[in-house]
C-alpha positions as CSV (number, residue, x, y, z in Angstrom):
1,X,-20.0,-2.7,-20.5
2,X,-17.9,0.1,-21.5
3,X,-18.9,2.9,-19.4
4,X,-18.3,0.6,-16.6
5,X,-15.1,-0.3,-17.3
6,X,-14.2,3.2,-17.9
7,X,-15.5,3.9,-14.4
8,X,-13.8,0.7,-12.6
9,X,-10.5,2.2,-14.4
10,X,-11.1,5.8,-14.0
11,X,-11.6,5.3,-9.8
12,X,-8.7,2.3,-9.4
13,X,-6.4,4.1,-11.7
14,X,-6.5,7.1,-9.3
15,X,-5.4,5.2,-6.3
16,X,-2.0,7.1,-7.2
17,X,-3.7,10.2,-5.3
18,X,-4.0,8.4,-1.8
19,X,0.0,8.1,-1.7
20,X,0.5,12.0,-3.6
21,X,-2.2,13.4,-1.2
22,X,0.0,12.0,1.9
23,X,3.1,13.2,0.7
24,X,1.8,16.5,-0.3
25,X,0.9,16.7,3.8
26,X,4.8,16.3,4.9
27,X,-8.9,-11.6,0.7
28,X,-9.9,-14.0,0.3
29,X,-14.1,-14.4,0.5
30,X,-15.5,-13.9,3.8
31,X,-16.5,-17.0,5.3
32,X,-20.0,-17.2,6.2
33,X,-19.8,-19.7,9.1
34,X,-20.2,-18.7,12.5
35,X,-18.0,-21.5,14.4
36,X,-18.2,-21.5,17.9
37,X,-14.9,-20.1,19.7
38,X,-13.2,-22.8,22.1
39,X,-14.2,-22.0,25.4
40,X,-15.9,-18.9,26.8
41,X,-13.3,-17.3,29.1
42,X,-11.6,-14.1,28.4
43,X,-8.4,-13.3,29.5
44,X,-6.9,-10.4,30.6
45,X,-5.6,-7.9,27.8
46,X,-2.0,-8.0,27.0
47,X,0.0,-5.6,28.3
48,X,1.4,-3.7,25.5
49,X,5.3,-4.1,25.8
50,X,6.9,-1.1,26.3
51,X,9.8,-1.3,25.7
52,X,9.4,-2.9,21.7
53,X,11.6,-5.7,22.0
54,X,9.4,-8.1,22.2
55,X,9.6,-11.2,19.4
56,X,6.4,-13.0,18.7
57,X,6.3,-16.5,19.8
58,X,5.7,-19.3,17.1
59,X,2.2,-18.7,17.6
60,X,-0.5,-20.4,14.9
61,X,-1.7,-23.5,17.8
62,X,-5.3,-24.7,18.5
63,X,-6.2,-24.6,22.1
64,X,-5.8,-28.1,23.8
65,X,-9.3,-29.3,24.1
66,X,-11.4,-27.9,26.7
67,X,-9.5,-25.2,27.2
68,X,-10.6,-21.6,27.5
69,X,-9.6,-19.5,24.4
70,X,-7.0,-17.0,24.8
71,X,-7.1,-13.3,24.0
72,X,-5.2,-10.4,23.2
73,X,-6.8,-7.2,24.1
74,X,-9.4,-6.1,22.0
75,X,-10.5,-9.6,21.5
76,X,-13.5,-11.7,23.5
77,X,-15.3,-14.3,22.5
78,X,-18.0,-12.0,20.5
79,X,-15.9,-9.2,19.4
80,X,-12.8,-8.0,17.6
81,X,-12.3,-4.2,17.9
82,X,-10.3,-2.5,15.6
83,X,-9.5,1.3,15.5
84,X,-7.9,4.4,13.7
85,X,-7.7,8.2,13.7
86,X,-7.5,9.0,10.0
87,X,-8.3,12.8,9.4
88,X,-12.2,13.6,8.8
89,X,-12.2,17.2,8.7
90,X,-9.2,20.0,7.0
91,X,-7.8,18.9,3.6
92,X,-7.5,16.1,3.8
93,X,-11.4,14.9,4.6
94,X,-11.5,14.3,1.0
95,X,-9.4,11.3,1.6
96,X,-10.1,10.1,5.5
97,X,-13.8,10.3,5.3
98,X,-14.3,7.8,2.2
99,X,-10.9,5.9,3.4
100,X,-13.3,5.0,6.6
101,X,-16.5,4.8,4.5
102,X,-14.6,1.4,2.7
103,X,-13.0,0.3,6.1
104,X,-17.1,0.0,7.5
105,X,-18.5,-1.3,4.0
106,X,-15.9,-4.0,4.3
107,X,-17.0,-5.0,7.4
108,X,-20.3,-4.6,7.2
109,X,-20.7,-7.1,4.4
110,X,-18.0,-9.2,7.3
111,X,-20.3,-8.9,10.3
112,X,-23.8,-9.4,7.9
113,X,-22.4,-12.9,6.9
114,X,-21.7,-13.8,11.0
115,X,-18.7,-12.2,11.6
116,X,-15.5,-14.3,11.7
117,X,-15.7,-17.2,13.7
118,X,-19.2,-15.7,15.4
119,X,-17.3,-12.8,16.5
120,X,-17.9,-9.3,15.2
121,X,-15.6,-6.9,14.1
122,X,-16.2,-3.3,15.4
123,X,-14.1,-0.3,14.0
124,X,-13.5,2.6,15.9
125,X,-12.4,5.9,14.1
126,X,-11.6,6.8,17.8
127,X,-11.0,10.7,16.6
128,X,-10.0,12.8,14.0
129,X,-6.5,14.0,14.3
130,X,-6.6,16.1,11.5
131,X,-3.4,14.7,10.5
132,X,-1.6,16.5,12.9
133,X,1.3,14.3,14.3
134,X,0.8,15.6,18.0
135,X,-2.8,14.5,17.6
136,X,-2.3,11.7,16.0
137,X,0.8,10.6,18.8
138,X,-2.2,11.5,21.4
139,X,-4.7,9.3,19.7
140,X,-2.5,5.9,19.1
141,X,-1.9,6.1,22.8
142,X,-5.9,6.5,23.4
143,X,-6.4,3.4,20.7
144,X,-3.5,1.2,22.4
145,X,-4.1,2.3,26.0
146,X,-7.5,3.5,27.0
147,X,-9.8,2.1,24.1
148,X,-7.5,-1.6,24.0
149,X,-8.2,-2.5,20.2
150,X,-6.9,-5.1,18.5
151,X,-5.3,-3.6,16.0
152,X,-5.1,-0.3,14.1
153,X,-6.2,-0.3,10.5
154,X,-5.7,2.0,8.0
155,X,-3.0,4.3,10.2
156,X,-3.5,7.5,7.9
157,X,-1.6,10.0,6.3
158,X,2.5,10.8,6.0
159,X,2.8,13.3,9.1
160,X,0.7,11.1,11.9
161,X,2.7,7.6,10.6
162,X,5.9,8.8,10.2
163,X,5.3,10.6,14.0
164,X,4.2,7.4,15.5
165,X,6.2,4.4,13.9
166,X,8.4,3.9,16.6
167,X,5.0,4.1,19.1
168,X,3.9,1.2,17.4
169,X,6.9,-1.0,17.4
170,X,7.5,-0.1,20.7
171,X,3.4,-0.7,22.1
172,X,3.5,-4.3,19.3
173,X,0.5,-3.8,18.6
174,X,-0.9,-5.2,15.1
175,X,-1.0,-2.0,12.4
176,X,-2.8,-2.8,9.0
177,X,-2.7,-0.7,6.3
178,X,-1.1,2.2,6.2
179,X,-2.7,5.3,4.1
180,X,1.2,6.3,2.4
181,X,4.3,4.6,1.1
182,X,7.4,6.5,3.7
183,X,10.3,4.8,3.6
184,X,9.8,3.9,7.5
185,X,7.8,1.2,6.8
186,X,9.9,-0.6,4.7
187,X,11.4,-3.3,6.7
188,X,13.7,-6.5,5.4
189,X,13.8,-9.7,7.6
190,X,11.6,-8.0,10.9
191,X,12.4,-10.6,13.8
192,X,10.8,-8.8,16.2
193,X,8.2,-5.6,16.6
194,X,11.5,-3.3,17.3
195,X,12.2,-4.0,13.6
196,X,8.6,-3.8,12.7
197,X,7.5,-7.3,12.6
198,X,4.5,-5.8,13.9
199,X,3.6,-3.2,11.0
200,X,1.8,-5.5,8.1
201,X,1.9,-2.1,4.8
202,X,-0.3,-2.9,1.8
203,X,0.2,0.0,-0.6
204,X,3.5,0.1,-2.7
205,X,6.2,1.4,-0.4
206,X,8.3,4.0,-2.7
207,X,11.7,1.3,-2.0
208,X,9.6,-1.7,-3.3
209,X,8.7,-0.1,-6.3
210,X,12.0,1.0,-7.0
211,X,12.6,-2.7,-7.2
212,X,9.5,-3.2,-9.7
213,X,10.3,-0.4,-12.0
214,X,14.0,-2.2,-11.9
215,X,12.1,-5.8,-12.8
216,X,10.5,-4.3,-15.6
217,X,13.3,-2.8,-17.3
218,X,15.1,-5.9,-17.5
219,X,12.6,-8.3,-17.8
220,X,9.9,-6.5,-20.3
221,X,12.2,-4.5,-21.8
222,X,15.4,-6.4,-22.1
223,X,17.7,-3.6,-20.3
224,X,21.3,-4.0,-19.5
225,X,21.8,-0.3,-18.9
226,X,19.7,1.7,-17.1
227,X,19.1,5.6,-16.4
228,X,17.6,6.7,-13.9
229,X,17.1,10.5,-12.8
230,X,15.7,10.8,-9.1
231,X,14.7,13.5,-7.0
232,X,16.0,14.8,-3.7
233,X,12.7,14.1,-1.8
234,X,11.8,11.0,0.1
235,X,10.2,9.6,-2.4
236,X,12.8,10.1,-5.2
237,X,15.7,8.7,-2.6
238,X,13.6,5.9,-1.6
239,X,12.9,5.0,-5.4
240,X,16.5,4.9,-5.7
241,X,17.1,2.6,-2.8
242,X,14.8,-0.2,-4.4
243,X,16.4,0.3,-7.6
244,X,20.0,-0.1,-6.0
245,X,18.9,-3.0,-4.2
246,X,17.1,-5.3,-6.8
247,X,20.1,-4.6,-8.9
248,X,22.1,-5.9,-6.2
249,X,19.9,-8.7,-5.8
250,X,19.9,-9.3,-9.2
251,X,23.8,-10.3,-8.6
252,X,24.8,-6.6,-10.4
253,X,24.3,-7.6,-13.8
254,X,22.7,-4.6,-14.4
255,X,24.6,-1.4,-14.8
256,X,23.0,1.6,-13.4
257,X,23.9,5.5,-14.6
258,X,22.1,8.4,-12.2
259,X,21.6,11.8,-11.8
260,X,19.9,13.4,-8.8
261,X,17.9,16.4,-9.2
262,X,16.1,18.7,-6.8
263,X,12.0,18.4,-6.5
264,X,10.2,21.1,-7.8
265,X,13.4,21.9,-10.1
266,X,12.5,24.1,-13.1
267,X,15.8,23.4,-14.9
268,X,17.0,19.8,-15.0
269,X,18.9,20.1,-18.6
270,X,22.5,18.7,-16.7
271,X,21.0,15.6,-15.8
272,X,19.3,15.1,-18.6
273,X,22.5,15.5,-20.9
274,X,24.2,13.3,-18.5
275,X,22.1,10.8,-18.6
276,X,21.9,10.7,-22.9
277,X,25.6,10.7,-22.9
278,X,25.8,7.3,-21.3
279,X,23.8,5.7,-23.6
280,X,21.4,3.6,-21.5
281,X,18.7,1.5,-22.6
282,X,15.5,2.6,-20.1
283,X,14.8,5.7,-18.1
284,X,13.7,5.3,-14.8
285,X,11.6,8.7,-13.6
286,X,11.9,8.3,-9.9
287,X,10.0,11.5,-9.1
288,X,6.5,12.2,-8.6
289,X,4.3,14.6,-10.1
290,X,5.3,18.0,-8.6
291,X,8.8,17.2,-11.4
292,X,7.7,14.2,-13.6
293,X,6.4,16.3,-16.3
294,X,9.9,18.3,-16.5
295,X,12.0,15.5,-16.6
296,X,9.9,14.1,-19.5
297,X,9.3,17.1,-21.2
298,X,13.5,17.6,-21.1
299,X,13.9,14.4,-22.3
300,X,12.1,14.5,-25.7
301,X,13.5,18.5,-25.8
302,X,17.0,17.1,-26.2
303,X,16.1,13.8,-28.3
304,X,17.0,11.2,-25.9
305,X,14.1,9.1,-27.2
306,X,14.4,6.4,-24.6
307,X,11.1,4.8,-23.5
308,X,10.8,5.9,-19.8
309,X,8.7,4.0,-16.4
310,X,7.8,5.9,-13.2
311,X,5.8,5.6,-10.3
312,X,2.2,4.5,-9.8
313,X,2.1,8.3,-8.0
314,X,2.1,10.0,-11.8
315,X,-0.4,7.6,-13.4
316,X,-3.4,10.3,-13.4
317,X,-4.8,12.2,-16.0
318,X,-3.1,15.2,-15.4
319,X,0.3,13.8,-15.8
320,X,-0.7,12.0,-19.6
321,X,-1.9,15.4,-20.5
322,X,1.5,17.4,-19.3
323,X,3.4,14.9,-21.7
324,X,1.5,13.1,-24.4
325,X,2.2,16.5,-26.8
326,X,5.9,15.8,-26.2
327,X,6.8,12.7,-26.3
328,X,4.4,10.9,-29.1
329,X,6.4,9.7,-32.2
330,X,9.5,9.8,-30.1
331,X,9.1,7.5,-27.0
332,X,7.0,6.0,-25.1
333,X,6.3,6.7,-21.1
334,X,5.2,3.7,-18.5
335,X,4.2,4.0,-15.2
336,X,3.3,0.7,-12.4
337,X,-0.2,0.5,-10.9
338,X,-1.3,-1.4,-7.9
339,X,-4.6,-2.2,-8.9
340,X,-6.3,-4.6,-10.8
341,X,-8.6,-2.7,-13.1
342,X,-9.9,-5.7,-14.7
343,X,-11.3,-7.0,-11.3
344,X,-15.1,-6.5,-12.0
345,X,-16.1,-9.3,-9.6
346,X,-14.5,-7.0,-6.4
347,X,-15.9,-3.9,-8.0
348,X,-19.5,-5.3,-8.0
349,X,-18.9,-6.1,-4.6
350,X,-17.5,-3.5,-3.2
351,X,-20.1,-1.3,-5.1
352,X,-23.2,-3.8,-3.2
353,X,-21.9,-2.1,0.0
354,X,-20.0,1.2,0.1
355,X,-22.6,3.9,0.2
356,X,-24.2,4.8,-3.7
357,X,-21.7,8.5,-3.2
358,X,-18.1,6.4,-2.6
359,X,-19.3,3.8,-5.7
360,X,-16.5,4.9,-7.8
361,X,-13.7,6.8,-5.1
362,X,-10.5,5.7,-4.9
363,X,-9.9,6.4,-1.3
364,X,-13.3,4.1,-0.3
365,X,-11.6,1.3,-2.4
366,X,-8.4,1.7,-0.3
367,X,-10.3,1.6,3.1
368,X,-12.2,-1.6,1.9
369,X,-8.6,-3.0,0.9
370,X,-7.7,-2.4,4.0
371,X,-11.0,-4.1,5.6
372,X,-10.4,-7.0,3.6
373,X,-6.4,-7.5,4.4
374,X,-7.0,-7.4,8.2
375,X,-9.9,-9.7,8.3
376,X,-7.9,-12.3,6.2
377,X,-5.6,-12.5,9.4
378,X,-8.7,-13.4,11.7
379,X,-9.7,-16.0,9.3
380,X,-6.7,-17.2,8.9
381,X,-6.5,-17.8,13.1
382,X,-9.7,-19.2,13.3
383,X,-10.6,-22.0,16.1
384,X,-7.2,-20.4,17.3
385,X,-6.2,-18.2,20.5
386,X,-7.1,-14.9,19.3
387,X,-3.4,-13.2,20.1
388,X,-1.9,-10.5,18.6
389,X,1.3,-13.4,18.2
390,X,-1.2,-15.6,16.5
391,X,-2.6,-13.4,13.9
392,X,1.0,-11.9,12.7
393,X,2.0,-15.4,12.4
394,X,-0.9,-16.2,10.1
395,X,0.0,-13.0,8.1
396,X,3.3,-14.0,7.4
397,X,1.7,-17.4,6.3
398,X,1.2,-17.2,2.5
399,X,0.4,-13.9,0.0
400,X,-2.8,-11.9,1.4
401,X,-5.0,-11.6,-1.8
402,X,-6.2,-8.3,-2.4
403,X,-9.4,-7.1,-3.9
404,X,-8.5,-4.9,-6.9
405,X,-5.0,-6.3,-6.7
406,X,-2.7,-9.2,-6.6
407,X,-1.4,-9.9,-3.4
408,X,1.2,-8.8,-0.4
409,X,3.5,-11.1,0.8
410,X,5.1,-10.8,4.7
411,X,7.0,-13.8,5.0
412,X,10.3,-14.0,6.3
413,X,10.0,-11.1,8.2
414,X,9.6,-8.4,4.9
415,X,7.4,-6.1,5.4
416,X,7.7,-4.3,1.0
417,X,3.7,-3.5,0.6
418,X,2.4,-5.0,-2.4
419,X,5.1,-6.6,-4.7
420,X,3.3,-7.3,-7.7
421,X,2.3,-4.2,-9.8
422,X,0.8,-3.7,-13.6
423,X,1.9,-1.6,-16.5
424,X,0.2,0.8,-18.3
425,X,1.5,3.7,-21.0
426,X,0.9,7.3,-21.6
427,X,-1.8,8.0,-24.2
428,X,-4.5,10.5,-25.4
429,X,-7.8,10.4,-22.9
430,X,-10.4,8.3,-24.6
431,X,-13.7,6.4,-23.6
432,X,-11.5,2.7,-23.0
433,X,-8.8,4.8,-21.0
434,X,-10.6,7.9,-19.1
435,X,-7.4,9.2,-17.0
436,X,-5.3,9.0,-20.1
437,X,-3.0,5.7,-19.2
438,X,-3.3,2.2,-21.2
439,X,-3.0,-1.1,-19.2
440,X,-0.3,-2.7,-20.9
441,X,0.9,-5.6,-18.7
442,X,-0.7,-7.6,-16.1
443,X,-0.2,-7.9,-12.8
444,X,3.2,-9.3,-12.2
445,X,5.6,-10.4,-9.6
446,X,9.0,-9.3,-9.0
447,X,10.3,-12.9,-8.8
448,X,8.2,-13.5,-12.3
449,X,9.7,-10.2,-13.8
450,X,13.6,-11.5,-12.8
C-alpha cells in the first residue's frame, strides 16, 4: 500500500507542472442510465453571438410535454460533441498528448456506461496548434464555426488562451477547463459571456490562490501581520491581487507589509531586509520556481526565521531540494496543492481506463478532471433542452466535485478555479513523500479557513 501511495502522491503532487509548463510558454459518478431524450427533433444550431453581449436566460426548464427537445449546436438527440486544439507536437507534447489521453479515458468509461442521457459524447482534438496563438485563434474559429461543438474542453496552454479569451466571450460558447491559471480568466460576479459568464476554469487561478495562501495565514497560522514578497511577472502580480482582496474581504483586519521583486532576480537582499524590519508574522512567496528558491534561500541567510507558504507551482521535488539545506532548524516552508492525494478510489479509476503509459502522469489526470467537470454539466441538464443557457445554469448550480480534488464553485457569476486547496511542508525526499513535500492539511475552503 505504500508504493502506491507514493505513486498516487508522486503523479498528483506534480500537477504544479501543468500551470509552470504554461507559463514557461508566454464529478460526481457517471450515471449509467440511458433515459430517452424528450422528443426526437433537432433544432437548428445557435448562432454564435457575435457580438458577446449576450446574457444567458434563466435556463434549467424541462420541455413541456410532448415537445421536441431543444439544442444548441453540437447537441442532437444521440450526440454531444465536444472539441479542443491543445498542442500534440513541439515542447509542449509532453503535456497536450496525455492532457487529451485523460480527456478520452474520461469519456470513454462516460460513453461505455450509455453516455449521458443515451447520448454520446465525442471529443474532437480538431488540430494541434502547437501552442501558437495565431493557430490556436484559427482553430477556435474552426471548433465554433465550421466543426459546431458544444463546448471546448481543456482550452490549452498560456499563449493560445490568453490570444483567444475575448473570442470566446464574444462567440458564448461553453469553455471547460482551461490548461493555465492567467489572470484573464479570473472573473467576479459574470452577468453575461462579455464578462465571462461563459468561461467555467478548474485549475487554481494565480488571484484565487492569493486568496488561499491569505486564508491560511490567518486561519492556520493565527497571522495579524503578514509579508509578502511578490514578483513582477503575472503570476507574482496576480498572487498579490488575491491576497489584497481577501484581506479586503476579510474587512482589513489583516495588515499587509510588501516588497516587489523582479522574476529571475539574482539579488533580492532589499526586500528581504525590508520585509524582517516590519516584523510580520507569515511570509507569503508569491513567485514561482524560476525565484522561489532565492527568496527562501535570502530569508534563512539573514535569519528572518518566519515560516513561509507559496504557490502549488513550487510544490515539486526540485524546489524541497533547492531549500530543505537552508531552512531546516530555522523555519518551516508551506506550499497549497489542488489535489487530493488521498483520493485512491478516483485513482483506481482513473488508472481502469487511461492507457497502462499515462497510469501515473499528471497531465492525463488533468485531462480526465477536465472529462469529468464538463460531463457533470450534462448530467446535471438531463431530461432538459440541451442549450448552451441550460448547461451554464446547471454549472452555476452547486460545487462541481472533482476527482483528485474538492470541488469548484461558479455561483453567482465567479468564475476563481478551485477554491479549496491542501497544505503540505518542505521536507527531505523519502518513500511516504517521493517529491519531497508532506501533506499537512486537508482540503479546505476559503470560507472554512476565514
Amino acid at each position: 500500500m505504500k508504493r502506491i501511495l507514493a505513486l498516487v502522491i508522486s503523479a498528483l503532487m506534480v500537477f504544479s507542472l501543468v500551470a509552470a509548463c504554461n507559463n514557461d510558454s508566454g464529478g460526481s459518478s457517471p450515471d449509467t442510465s440511458t433515459n430517452t431524450p424528450a422528443g426526437n427533433t433537432e433544432s437548428p444550431a445557435n448562432t454564435p453571438d457575435s457580438g458577446g453581449e449576450n446574457t444567458p436566460d434563466a435556463g434549467g426548464q424541462d420541455p413541456a410535454p410532448g415537445a421536441p427537445t431543444q439544442y444548441s449546436q453540437g447537441a442532437s438527440d444521440d450526440k454531444i460533441i465536444i472539441a479542443n486544439s491543445a498542442a500534440t507536437s513541439g515542447a509542449l507534447a509532453v503535456v497536450g498528448v496525455p492532457f487529451n489521453a485523460g480527456i478520452e479515458a474520461y469519456l470513454d468509461m462516460v460513453n461505455a456506461a450509455g453516455g449521458i442521457d443515451g447520448r454520446i459524447v465525442e471529443f474532437v482534438h480538431y488540430t494541434d496548434d502547437e501552442a501558437d496563438p495565431a493557430k490556436g485563434k484559427a482553430a477556435l474559429e474552426g471548433i465554433v464555426e465550421d466543426l459546431k461543438a458544444f463546448a471546448v474542453v481543456g482550452h490549452f496552454g498560456t499563449p493560445v488562451v490568453s490570444a483567444t479569451v475575448e473570442d470566446l466571450r464574444s462567440y458564448g460558447i461553453p469553455a471547460v477547463y482551461f490548461a493555465t491559471g492567467i489572470g484573464q480568466l479570473y472573473v467576479n460576479n459574470a452577468r453575461s459571456n462579455a464578462d465571462g459568464f461563459n468561461l467555467f476554469p478548474v485549475q487554481p487561478l494565480y488571484a484565487t490562490e492569493g486568496r488561499i495562501l491569505t486564508a491560511y495565514a490567518a486561519g492556520m497560522f493565527g497571522a495579524g501581520k503578514i509579508g509578502v514578497i511578490y514578483t513582477n511577472d503575472d503570476a507574482g502580480m496576480d498572487l498579490y491581487k488575491g491576497v489584497t482582496e481577501q484581506v479586503a474581504d476579510m474587512g482589513g483586519r489583516l495588515e499587509v507589509v510588501a516588497e516587489q521583486v523582479t522574476a529571475g532576480a539574482a539579488d533580492v537582499s532589499a526586500a528581504v531586509t525590508s520585509i524582517r524590519n516590519a516584523d510580520v508574522d507569515i511570509i507569503i512567496v508569491a513567485s514561482i520556481q524560476a525565484t522561489f528558491p532565492t527568496i527562501v534561500k535570502e530569508l534563512a541567510a539573514q535569519s528572518v526565521n518566519k515560516d513561509c507558504i507559496t504557490t502549488y507551482v513550487n510544490t515539486a521535488l526540485a524546489m524541497s531540494e533547492a531549500i530543505i539545506g537552508d531552512v531546516t532548524g530555522k523555519f518551516d516552508v508551506y506550499s497549497t496543492g489542488w489535489v487530493d492525494a488521498s483520493d485512491l478510489d478516483s485513482f483506481y479509476t482513473f488508472a481502469e481506463w487511461i492507457p497502462a503509459d499515462y497510469v501515473a502522469n499528471s497531465f492525463a489526470m488533468a485531462g480526465w478532471i477536465a472529462g469529468a467537470t464538463f460531463c457533470e454539466g450534462l448530467y446535471r441538464i438531463a431530461g432538459q433542452d440541451i442549450t448552451w443557457e441550460n448547461y451554464m445554469r446547471a454549472l452555476e448550480e452547486s460545487p462541481v466535485p472533482l476527482p483528485f480534488g474538492a470541488a469548484v464553485n461558479y455561483a453567482d457569476g465567479n468564475r476563481w478555479g478551485t477554491q479549496a486547496m491542501n497544505l503540505a511542508k518542505a521536507c527531505e525526499a523519502s518513500e511516504e513523500w517521493p517529491l519531497g513535500w508532506e501533506t499537512v492539511a486537508p482540503m479546505t475552503n476559503i470560507s472554512d479557513l476565514t
